[in-house]
C-alpha positions, -999 to 999 in steps of 0.1 A, spaced: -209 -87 174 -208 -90 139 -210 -56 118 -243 -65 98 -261 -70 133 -243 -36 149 -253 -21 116 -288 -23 118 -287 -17 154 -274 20 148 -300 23 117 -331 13 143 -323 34 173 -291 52 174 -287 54 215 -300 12 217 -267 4 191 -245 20 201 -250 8 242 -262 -26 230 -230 -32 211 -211 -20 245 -226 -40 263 -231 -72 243 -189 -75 241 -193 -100 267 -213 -133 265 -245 -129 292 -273 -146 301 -307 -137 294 -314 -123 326 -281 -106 332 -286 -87 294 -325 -74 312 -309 -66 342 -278 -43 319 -305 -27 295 -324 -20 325 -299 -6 343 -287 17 310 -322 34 307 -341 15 282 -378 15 282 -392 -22 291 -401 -23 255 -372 -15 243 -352 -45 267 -375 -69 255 -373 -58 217 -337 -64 218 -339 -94 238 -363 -114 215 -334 -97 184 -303 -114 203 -322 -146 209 -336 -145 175 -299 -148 161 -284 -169 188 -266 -142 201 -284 -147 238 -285 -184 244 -289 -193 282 -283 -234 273 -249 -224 254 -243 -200 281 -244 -228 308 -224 -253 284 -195 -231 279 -195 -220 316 -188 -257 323 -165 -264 302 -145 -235 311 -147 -242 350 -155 -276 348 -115 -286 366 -115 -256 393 -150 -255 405 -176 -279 421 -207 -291 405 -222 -274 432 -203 -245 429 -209 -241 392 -249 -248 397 -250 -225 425 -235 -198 399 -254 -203 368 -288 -202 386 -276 -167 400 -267 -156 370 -303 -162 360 -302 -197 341 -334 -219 350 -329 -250 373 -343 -271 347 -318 -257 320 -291 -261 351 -297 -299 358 -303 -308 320 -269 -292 310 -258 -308 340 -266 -343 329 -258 -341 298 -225 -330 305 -197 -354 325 -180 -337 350 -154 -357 375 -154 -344 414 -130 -366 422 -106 -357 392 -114 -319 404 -106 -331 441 -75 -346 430 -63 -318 407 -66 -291 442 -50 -316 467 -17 -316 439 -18 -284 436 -20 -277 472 11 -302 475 -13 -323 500 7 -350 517 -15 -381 525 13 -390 550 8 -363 571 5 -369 604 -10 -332 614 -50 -336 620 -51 -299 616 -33 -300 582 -54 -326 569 -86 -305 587 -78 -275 567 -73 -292 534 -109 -305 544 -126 -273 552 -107 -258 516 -124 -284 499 -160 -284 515 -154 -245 514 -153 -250 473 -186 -265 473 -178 -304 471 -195 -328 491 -178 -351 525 -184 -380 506 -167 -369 473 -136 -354 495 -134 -388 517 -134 -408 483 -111 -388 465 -83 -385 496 -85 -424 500 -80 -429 464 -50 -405 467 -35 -420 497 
């Protein structure tokens, strides 16, 4: 948080800058930053004052939020992993699916990278290897389809 912005926090309400800079050390979502005011005590005016400050000066920006999240998990989760996540973090499904088509993200690239690094071994001739390799891969979030294509392309 920048030292103008905690600055004028501490000249407006002493208590609100000195949590608010606490708590805004990490990146949140709109509705996750509610719910930690809320939970700290603040008066429903005083969440949504400071809400409406941090979104005035980009400081709370769900779209962003969403983007960076994707981009940071976008090799070790599934898209329906990472949807699933955002929404309960409180992003809207239409903010979800828009930063979701915007952005390119491969399953089967994903697939791929888990199978290497679980040293998967299309030659094996143990159903219940090749079952459990499944079930870690559905358990992730990603689809039959995308986990048949991607294990054919491998083999």
């Amino acid at each position: 948080m920048p030292v103008r912005m905690e600055t004028r926090f501490r000249r407006s309400s002493g208590r609100r800058g000195t949590k608010v800079s606490t708590i805004f050390s990490f990146r949140k979502t709109e509705n996750e930053m509610r719910k930690k005011l809320a939970e700290q005590g603040f008066s429903p005016a005083s969440v949504e004052d400071t809400v409406l400050f941090l979104k005035h000066y980009r400081y709370l920006d769900d779209e962003d939020y969403a983007r960076r999240y994707v981009e940071k998990n976008d090799h070790k989760k599934s898209i329906r992993q990472m949807k699933f996540d955002l929404r309960q973090k409180g992003v809207s499904d239409d903010l979800v699916e828009m930063v979701f088509e915007d952005m390119e993200v491969d399953e089967s690239a994903q697939i791929l990278g888990l199978l290497r690094k679980k040293n998967y071994d299309p030659e094996e001739p143990d159903p219940a290897k090749r079952q459990k390799i499944y079930a870690f891969l559905a358990r992730k979030g990603f689809s039959y389809d995308a986990i048949n294509s991607a294990m054919k392309q491998w083999e």
